[in-house]
C-alpha positions in Angstrom: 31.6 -226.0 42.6 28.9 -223.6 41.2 27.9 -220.1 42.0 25.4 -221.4 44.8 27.7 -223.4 46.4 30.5 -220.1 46.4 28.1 -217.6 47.9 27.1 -220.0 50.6 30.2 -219.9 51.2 30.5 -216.8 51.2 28.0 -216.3 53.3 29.3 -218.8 56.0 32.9 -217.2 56.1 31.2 -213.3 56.6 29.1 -214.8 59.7 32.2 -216.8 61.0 34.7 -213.2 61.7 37.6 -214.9 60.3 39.8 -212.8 57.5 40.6 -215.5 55.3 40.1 -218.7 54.0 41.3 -220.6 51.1 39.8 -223.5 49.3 41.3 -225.6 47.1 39.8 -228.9 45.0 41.1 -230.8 42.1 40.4 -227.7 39.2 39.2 -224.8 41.3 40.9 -222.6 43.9 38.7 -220.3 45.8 40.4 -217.8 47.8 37.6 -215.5 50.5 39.2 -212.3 52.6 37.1 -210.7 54.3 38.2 -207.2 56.0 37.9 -203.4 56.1 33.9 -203.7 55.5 33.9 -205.6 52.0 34.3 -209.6 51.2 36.6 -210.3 48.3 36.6 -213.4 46.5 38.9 -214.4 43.5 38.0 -217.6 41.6 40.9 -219.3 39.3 40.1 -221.8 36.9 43.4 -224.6 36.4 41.0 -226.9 33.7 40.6 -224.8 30.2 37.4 -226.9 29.6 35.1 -225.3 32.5 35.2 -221.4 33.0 33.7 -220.3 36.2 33.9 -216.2 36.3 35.9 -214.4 38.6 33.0 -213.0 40.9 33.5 -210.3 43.6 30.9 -209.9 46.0 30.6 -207.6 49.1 28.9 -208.3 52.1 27.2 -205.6 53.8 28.3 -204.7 57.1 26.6 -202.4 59.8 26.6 -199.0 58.7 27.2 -196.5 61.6 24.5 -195.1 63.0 22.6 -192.6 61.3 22.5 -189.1 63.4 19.2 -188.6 65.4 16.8 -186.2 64.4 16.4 -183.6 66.1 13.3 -183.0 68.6 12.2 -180.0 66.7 12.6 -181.4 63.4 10.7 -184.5 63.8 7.6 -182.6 65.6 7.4 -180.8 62.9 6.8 -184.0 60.0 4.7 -185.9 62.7 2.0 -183.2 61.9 2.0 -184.1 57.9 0.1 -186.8 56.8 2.6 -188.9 54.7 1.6 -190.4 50.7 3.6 -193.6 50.3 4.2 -196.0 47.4 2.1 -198.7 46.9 4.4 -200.2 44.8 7.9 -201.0 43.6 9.1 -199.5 40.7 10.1 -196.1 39.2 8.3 -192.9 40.2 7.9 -190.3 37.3 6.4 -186.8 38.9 5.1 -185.8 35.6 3.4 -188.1 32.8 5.4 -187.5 29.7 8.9 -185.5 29.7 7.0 -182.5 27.7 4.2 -182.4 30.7 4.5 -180.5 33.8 5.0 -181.8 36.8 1.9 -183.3 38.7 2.7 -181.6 41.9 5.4 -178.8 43.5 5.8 -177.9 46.8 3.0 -175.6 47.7 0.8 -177.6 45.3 -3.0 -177.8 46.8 -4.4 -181.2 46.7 -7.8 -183.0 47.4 -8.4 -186.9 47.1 -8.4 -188.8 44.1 -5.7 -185.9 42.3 -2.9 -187.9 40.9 0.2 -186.7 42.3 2.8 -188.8 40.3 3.1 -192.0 38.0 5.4 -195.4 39.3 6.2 -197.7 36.4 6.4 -201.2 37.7 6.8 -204.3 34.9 5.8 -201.7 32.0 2.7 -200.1 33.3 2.7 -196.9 34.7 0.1 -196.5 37.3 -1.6 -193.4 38.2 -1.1 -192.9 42.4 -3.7 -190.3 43.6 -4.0 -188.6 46.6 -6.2 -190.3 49.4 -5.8 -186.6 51.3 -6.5 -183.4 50.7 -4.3 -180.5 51.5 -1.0 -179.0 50.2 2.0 -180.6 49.5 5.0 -179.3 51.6 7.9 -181.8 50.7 8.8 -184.0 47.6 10.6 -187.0 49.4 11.6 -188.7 46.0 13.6 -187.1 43.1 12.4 -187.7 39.4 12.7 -191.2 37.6 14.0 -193.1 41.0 13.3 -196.4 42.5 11.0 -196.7 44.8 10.7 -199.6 47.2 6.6 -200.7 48.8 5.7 -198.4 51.5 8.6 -195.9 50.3 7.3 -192.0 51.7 7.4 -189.6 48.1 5.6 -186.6 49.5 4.6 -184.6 52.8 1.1 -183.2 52.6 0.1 -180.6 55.4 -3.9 -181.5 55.9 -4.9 -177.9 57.7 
């Protein structure tokens, strides 16, 4: 049995709502509980001359609901235009750690000002402004993933 074949089945037990199943063949006993919002596998090996690794994996279950903004609160962002990520990778907000920061909150902006750095693959590219106005929210701390289309900053166009 390889590690394909184990998160398949994985997989098929965390779609099925059942709690536990064991599996048992000639040199491998596989053992899947699933319960209390995490999938726990356990993985003995009988035969000396094959190791497969113990392996725990979690499946991901619906979160509760995240609260609803409020009315006021979301009125408010809908009239800032929104810079997003072009990219996956790792946003920097300032170009070297001796450098100051590209842009604070209350920075003014106008197109084509770079307003942070996102290193992808070893390459840090340079993500400028396509607006011009002043920034009024950082949405992305320092040196943290970001995913494509990820929102980093709030820019007030007026």
């Amino acid at each position: 049995m390889d590690l394909k074949e184990i998160q398949n089945l994985i997989k098929f037990v965390a779609k099925s709502g059942v709690s536990e199943v064991k599996l048992e063949m000639e040199d491998v006993k596989v053992t899947i509980r699933t319960g209390a919002g995490k999938t726990e596998t356990t993985i003995l090996q009988q035969a000396p001359i094959a190791q497969i690794p113990v392996t725990q994996a979690v499946v991901p279950t619906p979160l509760a609901e995240a609260p609803v903004e409020s009315a006021s609160e979301s009125d408010e962002d809908s009239k800032y235009i929104v810079i997003k990520s072009p990219i996956i990778g790792t946003m920097y907000r300032k170009s070297a750690p001796d450098k100051p920061v590209f842009v604070e909150v209350g920075s003014t902006i106008n197109v084509g000002d770079t307003v942070c750095v996102i290193e992808a693959m070893k390459l840090f590219n340079e993500i400028e402004s396509e607006v011009s106005g002043k920034i009024v929210k950082v949405l992305v701390d320092d040196a943290s993933p970001v995913e494509f289309d990820q929102p980093l900053f709030l820019v007030d166009p007026s």
